[in-house]
N, C-alpha and C positions, 0 to 999 in steps of 0.2 A: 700278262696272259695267265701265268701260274695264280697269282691271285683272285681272279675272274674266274677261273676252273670251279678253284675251291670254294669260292662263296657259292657258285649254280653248284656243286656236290653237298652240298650242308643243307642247302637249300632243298633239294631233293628230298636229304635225307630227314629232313624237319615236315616237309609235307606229306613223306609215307607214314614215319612215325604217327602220325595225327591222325591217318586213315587207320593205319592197326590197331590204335588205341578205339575208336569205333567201333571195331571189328571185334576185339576184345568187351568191348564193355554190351555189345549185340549178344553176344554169345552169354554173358553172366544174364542178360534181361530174359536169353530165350528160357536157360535152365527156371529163372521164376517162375516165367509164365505156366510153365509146363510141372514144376513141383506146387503151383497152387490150384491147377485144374487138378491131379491126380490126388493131391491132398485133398481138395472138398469133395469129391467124389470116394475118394475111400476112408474120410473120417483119419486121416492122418494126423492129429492134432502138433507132435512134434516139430511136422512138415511142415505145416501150416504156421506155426512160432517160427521159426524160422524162418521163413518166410518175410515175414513182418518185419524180421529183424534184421536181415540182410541190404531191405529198402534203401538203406543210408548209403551204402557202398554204391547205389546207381546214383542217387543224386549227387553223390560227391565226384563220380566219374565226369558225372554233367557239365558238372563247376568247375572242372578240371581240365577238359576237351575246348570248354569256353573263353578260358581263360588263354588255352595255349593260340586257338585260332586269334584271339584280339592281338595276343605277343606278334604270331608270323605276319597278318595284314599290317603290323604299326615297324617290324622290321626289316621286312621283306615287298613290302607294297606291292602284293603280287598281282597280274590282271591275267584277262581272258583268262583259258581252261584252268587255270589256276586258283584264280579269281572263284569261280564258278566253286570249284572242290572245294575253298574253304565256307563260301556262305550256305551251301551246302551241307555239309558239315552240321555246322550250328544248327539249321533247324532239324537233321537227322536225328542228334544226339536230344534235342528238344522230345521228339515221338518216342525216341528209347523211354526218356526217362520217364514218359507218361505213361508207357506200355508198363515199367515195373511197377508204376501207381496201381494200374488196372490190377496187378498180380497181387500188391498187396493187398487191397480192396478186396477180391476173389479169398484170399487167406483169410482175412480178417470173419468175412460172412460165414466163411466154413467153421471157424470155432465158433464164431455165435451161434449158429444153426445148432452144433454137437453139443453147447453147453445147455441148451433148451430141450436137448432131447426132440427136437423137430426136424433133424436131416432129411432132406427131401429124399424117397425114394425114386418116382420119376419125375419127368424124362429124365435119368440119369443119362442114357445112351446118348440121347440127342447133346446132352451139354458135351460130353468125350467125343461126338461128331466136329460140332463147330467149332471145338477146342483145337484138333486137330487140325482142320484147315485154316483156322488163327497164326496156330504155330509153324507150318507151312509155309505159309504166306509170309512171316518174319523171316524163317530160313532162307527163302528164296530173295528176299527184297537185301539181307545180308551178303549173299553168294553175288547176285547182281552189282552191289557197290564194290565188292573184292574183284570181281573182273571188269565192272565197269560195262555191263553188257544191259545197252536201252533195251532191245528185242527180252529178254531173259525180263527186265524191268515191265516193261506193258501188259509181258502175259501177268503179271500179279494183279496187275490192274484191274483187269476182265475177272481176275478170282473173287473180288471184294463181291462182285454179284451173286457168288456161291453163298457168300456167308453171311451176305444181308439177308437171302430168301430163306438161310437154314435157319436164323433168327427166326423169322415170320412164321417157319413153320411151328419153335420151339410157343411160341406167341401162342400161338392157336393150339397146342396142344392143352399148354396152361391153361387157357380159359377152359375149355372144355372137364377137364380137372378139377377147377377151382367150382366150377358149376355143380358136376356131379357129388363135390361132397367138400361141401362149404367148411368146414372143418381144415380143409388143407390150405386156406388160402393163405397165411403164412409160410408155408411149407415153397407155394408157387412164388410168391413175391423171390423169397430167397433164390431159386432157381432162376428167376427173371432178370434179377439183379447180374447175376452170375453170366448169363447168356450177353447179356446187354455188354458187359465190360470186357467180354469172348471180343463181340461184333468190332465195338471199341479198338480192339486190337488189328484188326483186319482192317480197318479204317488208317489207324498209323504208318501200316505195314505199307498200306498203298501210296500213302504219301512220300515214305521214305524211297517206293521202285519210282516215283514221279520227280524226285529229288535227283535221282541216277539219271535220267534222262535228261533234267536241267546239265549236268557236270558233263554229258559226253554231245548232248546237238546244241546246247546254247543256249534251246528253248525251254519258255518255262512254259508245262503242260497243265497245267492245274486249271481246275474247272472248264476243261474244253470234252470233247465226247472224247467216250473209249477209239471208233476209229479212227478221229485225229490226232490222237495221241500214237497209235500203234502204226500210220502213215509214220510220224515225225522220228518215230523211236527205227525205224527200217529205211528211212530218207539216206 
């Protein structure tokens, strides 16, 4: 009995560890995202090094999260809700680590822009708009797998259509830009770039609240509509 205890107690405490590490490593991808929108926007060149050079630390978090999920499924041979948490898991840490790609990417552009003397002036607004709701959306999709709360997961879902349409608008801004004085079209590309990898994020973000919902109803919601997903997430 005493030995039975103790393996479901290690056992627990081997599959929250794996969720904190998540949680931890959500939290270093969100500070990226968020020091490489404010670095290209205000020409922070340091930030922006930085940046770059921190990337390593999420892939190897990656490696790290991956490694330990294959250990508890080949140790622990866990199923149902269990089950679920870890395959989950694996492809959560998968969007983190591609979220800090986008961050890098977004740094990366910011010092080529600065070294060409070409930083776009606008839409700067509109990029710090859809930046924001990016980062939002990762914060919530985080907070959602810490409590484990589908309803809190779906509303993120219905936000990705915020920040498709603020893309579309940053879209049309551009053009309009690039038309009026053909001179900037560099200048737009760079912005576009930067928007698109924004959008990119908001995309992850939602995958990651659709991953929550897999771990707490069973179902997997992916490519089904926003209201059968939000029915399934409140069943």
């Amino acid at each position: 009995m005493v030995p039975s205890e103790h393996f479901s107690k290690q056992y627990d405490i081997d599959l929250e560890a794996i969720r904190t590490r998540v949680l931890e490593m959500g939290g270093l991808v969100e500070s990226q995202i968020l020091a490489a929108i404010n670095g290209f926007i205000a020409g922070d060149l340091p930030a922006l090094d930085a940046v770059v050079e921190e990337d390593h630390r999420v892939n190897a978090l990656e490696v790290s999260i991956d490694t330990d999920c294959s250990h508890l499924i080949a140790r622990r041979q866990p199923a149902a809700g269990d089950l679920r948490m870890v395959l989950a898991v694996i492809k959560i840490v998968t969007d983190l680590e591609r979220i800090g790609d986008e961050a890098a990417k977004i740094a990366r552009m910011g010092k080529q822009g600065h070294a060409q003397a070409r930083m776009p002036r606008t839409p700067i607004a509109a990029v710090r708009h859809i930046g924001d709701i990016a980062i939002g959306m990762l914060r919530k999709a985080l907070d959602a797998l810490a409590r484990l709360d589908p309803v809190a997961a779906a509303a993120i879902v219905r936000e990705d259509f915020a920040i498709d349409e603020e893309f579309r608008s940053i879209l049309r801004q551009l053009i309009t830009f690039m038309m009026e004085d053909p001179r900037t079209i560099s200048q737009a590309i760079d912005i576009l770039w930067v928007a698109k990898g924004i959008e990119r994020i908001g995309d992850h973000s939602k995958n990651m609240a659709e991953q929550v919902i897999y771990i707490v109803k069973g179902t997997d919601v992916r490519h089904t509509s926003v209201e059968e997903l939000e029915r399934e997430a409140r069943g």
